[in-house]
C-alpha positions, 0 to 999 in steps of 0.5 A: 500500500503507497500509504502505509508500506512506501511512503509514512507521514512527514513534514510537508518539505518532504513531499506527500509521500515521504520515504518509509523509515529504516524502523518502517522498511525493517518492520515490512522484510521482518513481516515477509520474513525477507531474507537476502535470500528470498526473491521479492516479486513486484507488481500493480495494476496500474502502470508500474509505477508503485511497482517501481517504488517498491522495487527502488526502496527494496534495492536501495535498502539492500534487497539485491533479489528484487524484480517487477512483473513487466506489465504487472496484474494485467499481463499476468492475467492476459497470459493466463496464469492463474488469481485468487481472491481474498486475504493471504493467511498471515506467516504463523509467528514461528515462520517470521523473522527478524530483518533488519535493513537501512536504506541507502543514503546516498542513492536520495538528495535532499532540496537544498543539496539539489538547489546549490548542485543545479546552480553549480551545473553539477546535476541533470534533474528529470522530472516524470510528471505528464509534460502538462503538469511540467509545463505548469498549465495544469496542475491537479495534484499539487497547490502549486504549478510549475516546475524546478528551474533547469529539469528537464520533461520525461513523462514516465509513461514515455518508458512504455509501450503498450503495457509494459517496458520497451526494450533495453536498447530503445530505453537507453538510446532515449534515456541516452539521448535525453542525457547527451553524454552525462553520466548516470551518476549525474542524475536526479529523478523526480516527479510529484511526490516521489513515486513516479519518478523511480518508474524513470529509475527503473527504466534507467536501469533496464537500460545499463544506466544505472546510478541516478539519484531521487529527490524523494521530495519532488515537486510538492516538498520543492513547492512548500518551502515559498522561498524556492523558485519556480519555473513555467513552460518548456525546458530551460536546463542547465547543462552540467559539466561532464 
């Protein structure tokens, strides 16, 4: 559940779905008994992008044996493999077992570190939100339209087709194209609040380009500090130094 498993409450600079804490994320392997050597299968019965949040908070917390059903509920079903209904029964208290985990710090960066890193033309920021909401001239979601000043527009949406991923090379000949030569490590992803944007992580990594980064506050933690800026229209990026 986005609420009460991917994200926890917070302050409202840290977005409207703040990243779970270590003592959250432990509690949930504890409650799966998820043990490095079990394999932890994603999916939703959307786009896969909660799928992707699961999947990026799981790997950032050292799961490395997590994966995402391509084209997750829908295509599981298509290709006729069997569903059931219901609650699953809960693990017998005997079956669970202690898991402890941390998410990994520096796979997040945080506003003001994002702010100064786009001023010294050091970061490439990506925004997943629908090019629209980016533009500035809709915004349903949040109090405030726009975008950060230097992001550039890729609608995670763009990652699929028909239903599930498109292929590794199409990625990253698009991601490549997109990034013009910056290194993945270059690289912060957001979008409104943190969720969509690790549907572009994922898609990176599909794509070989691993090692980007999240501001996991994204828009709306950007937006509830009044001090910081805001942009409108199309992309003004800022070219970082390679």
């Amino acid at each position: 559940d986005l609420e009460r498993d991917l994200s926890m409450p917070g302050p409202a600079t840290d977005g409207r779905h703040p990243l779970p804490g270590d003592v959250r994320l432990s509690q949930l392997f504890s409650q799966w008994s998820l043990t490095p050597a079990r394999w932890l299968l994603v999916y939703d019965a959307a786009d896969g992008a909660y799928a992707a949040r699961a999947w990026w908070l799981a790997t950032r917390a050292g799961h490395a044996l997590t994966r995402v059903i391509d084209g997750g509920f829908r295509a599981w079903k298509d290709a006729g493999h069997p569903v059931e209904k219901g609650q699953p029964a809960a693990a017998a208290a005997q079956e669970t077992q202690v898991v402890n985990v941390a998410l990994d710090r520096s796979a997040v960066i945080g506003a003001d570190a994002l702010s100064a890193a786009i001023e010294a033309s050091a970061v490439l920021l990506i925004d997943a939100r629908t090019s629209v909401r980016f533009r500035g001239e809709s915004e349903p979601i949040d109090a405030v339209a726009g975008h950060v000043p230097g992001a550039l527009n890729r609608p995670y949406a763009d990652n699929l087709a028909q239903g599930v991923f498109k292929s590794p090379q199409a990625l990253r000949e698009e991601f490549s194209d997109l990034l013009e030569g910056v290194s993945p490590d270059r690289v912060v992803h957001m979008c409104g609040s943190g969720v969509t944007a690790c549907h572009n992580l994922l898609a990176m990594d599909i794509a070989g380009l691993a090692g980007s980064r999240l501001f996991a506050p994204s828009w709306s933690g950007w937006t509830a500090d009044a001090s910081r800026d805001i942009a409108f229209g199309g992309a003004n990026p800022i070219t970082p130094a390679l």
